[in-house]
C-alpha positions in Angstrom: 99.9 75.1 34.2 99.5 76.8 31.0 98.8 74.6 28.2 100.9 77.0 25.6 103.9 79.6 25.3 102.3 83.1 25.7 102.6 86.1 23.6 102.6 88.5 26.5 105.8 90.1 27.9 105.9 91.8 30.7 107.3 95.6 29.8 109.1 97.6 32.9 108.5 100.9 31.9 106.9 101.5 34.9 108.9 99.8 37.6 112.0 102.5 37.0 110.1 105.6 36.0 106.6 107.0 36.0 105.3 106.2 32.8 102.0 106.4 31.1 99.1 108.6 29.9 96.6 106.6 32.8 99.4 106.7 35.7 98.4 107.5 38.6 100.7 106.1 41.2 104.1 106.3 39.8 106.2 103.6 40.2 104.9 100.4 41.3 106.2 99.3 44.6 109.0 96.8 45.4 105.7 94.9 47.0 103.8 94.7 43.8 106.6 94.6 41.9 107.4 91.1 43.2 103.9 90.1 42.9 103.8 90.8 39.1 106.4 88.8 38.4 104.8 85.8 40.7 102.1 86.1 38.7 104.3 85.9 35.3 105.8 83.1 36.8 102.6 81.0 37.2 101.2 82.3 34.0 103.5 80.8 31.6 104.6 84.6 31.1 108.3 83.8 30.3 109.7 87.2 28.7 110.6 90.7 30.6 111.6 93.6 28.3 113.6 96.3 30.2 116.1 99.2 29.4 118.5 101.0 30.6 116.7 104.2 30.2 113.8 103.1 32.6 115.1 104.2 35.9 116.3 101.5 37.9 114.5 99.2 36.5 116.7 96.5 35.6 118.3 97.0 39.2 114.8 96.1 40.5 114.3 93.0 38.4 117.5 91.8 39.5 116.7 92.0 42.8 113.6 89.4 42.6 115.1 87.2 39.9 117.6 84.8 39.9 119.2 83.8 37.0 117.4 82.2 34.6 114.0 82.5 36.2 113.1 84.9 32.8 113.9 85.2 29.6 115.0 89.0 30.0 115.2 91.7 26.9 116.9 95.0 27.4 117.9 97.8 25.3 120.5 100.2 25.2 121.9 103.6 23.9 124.2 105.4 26.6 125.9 107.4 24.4 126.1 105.3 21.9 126.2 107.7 18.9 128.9 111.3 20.8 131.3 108.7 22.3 131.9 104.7 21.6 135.0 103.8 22.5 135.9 100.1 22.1 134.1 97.9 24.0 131.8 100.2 25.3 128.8 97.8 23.9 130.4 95.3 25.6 130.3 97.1 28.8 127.0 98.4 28.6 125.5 94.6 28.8 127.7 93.6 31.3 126.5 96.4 33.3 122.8 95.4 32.4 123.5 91.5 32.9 125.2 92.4 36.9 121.9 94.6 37.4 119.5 92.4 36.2 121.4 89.5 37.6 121.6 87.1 34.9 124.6 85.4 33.5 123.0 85.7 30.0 120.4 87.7 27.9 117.8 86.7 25.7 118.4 90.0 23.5 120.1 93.6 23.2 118.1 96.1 21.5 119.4 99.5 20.2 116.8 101.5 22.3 118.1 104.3 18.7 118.9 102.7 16.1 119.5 105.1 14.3 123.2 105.1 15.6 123.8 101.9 13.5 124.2 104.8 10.3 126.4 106.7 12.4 130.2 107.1 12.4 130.1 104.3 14.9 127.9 101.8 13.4 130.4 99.4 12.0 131.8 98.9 15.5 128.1 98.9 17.1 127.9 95.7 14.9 130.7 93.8 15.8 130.5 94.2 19.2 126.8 93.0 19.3 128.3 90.1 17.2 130.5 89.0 19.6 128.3 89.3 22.6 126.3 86.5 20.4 129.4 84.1 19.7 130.5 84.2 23.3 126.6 83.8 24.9 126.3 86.8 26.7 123.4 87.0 24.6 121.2 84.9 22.1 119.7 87.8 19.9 120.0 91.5 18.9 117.6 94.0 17.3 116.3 97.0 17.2 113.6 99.1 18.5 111.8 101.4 16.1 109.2 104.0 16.0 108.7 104.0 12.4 109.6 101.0 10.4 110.9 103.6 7.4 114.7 102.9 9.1 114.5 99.2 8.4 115.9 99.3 4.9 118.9 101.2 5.8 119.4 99.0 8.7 119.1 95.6 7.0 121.8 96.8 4.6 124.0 96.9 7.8 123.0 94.0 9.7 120.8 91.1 9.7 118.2 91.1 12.8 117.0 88.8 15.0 114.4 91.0 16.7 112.3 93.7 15.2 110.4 96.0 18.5 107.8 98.1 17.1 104.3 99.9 18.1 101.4 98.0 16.9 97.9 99.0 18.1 94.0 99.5 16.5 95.8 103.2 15.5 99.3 102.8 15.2 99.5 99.7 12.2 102.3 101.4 10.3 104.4 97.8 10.9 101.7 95.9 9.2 100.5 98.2 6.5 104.4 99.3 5.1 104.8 95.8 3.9 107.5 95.3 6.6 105.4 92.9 9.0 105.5 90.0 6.3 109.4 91.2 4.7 110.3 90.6 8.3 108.7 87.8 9.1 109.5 86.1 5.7 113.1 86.8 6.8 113.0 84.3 10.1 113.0 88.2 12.1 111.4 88.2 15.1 108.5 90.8 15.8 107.8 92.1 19.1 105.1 94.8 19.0 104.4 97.7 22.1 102.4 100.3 23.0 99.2 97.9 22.7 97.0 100.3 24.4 99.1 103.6 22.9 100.4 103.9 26.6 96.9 103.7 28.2 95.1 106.2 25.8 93.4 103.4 24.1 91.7 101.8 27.8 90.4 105.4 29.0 87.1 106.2 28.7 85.3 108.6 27.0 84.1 111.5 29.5 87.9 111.7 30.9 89.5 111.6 27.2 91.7 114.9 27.1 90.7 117.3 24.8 93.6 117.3 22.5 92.8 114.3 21.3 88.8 114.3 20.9 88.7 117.6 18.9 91.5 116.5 16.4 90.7 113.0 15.6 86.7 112.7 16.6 85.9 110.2 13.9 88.5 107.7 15.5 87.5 108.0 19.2 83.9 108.1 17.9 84.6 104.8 16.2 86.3 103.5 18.9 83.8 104.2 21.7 80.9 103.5 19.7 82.9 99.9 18.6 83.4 99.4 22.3 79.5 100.4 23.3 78.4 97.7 20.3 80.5 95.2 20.9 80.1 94.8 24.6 83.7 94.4 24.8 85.9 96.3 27.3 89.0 98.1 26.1 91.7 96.2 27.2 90.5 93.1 26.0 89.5 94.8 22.9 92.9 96.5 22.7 95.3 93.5 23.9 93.2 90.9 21.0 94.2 93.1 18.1 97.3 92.4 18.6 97.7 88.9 20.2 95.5 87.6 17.0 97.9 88.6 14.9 99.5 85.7 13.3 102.8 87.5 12.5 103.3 89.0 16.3 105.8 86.6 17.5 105.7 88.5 21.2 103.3 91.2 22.4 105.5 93.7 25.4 102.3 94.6 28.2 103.0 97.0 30.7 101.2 96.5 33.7 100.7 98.3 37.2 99.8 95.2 39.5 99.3 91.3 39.5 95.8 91.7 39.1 96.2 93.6 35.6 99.0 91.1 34.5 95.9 88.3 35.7 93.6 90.0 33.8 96.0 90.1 30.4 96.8 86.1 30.6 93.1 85.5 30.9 92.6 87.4 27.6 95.0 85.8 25.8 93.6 82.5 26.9 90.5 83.2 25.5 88.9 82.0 22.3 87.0 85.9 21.7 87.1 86.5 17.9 86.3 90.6 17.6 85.4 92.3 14.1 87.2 95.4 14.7 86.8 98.5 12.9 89.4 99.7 10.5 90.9 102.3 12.8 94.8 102.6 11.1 96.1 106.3 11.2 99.8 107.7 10.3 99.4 110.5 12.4 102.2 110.9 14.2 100.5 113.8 16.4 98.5 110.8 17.5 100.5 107.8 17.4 103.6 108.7 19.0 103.5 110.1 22.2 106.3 111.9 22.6 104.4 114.5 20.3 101.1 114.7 22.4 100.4 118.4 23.5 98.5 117.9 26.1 99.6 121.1 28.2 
């Protein structure tokens, strides 16, 4: 039995949609699916973050999990910020609690958050308020892409979970300030993208050109760090941001039990890594949804 409460939660991207730079099969099956979460079971892996934009993903967790065998996060934004009539908050985590078959939620997240400075955003708030004083669900936050929307937010709401990308390239969280404003606060921070949706754990021959011939100083670094080092990427990757004393959870997607094995074993490790200092505020780079790679 583990000794500790991990950092690692298990991210579902991938058991709803295809998703991921390094993908190559798709969707995991129903059959791996249910070892994975075996494996978080044994692990002392005790979080699953979800959404209602990943397929059927929450459908599919609720099928293997009774209540209460997970701590379960999900995030929302069904038209949210056109059309919210009242209660429609409401009804979007009941619909998520039924799929994923849990009486209760750890957290909602606004999957946009930027609806909170909408027309709408008063009644946003309420409704996630209540959905706290009843128990449908403990906590609610926000998942971000840039932490510049945080100061507009906080003067809307107080958070109880910050979501955010965190890797060796995308450290915009920790160098904005907001990582210790946030954790001063009593906010919890959950970072993602740890391996920058698998760019960060492929190797060099195979790296698409769109990123080699506009940022060769940073793969150079990288691969030559890796080469050095003696370390292999994911550990490399997954330590940078487990050793980080203000990550409060670090959200891992995985394609089988035998990665998810792989991740715990990192974690339990004592390794101490000197990395390089590898922070760009690129967003060609750090956010995928602007990578050209066609």
């Amino acid at each position: 039995m583990p000794d500790s409460v991990s950092k690692l939660v298990v991210g579902s991207a991938n058991f709803g949609m295809n998703y991921g730079l390094t993908n190559r099969f798709g969707k995991i099956t129903q059959l791996e699916l249910k070892s994975i979460l075996f494996e978080a079971k044994v692990g002392g892996v005790k979080f699953i973050d979800t959404a209602q934009a990943y397929g059927n993903s929450e459908a599919r967790i609720g099928a293997l999990c009774n209540d209460g065998h997970f701590e379960v996060i999900t995030k929302i934004d069904v038209d949210l910020e056109n059309a919210c009539p009242t209660n429609s908050v409401y009804s979007l985590v009941k619909q998520s609690c039924q799929k994923l078959n849990q009486s209760r939620l750890y957290a909602v997240l606004l999957h946009r958050p930027e609806v909170l400075l909408g027309c709408h955003g008063k009644m946003i708030i309420k409704e996630l308020q209540t959905l706290k004083e009843q128990n449908i669900i403990s906590k609610v936050g926000v998942s971000i892409y840039s932490p510049e929307i945080l100061g507009e937010i906080l003067k809307l709401m107080q958070l109880d979970i910050v979501q955010a990308p965190f890797n060796i390239f995308d450290q915009q969280i920790l160098s904005s300030g907001w990582a210790n404003k946030l954790r001063d606060s009593g906010t919890e921070i959950h970072t993602r993208s740890v391996f920058l949706q698998g760019l960060l754990l492929m190797q060099q021959p195979v790296l698409p050109a769109y990123f080699y011939n506009r940022w060769p100083y940073l793969f150079n670094t990288w691969f030559d760090f890796l080469n050095r080092s003696g370390n292999h990427a994911l550990t490399a990757a997954l330590t940078f941001a487990l050793k980080q004393q203000w990550v409060d959870k670090v959200v891992v997607g995985v394609d089988s039990a035998l990665q998810l094995k792989s991740l715990i074993k990192v974690e339990r490790s004592s390794v101490s890594i000197d990395f390089p200092q590898l922070a760009c505020d690129d967003p060609e780079l750090i956010n995928p949804s602007r990578w050209r790679l066609n």
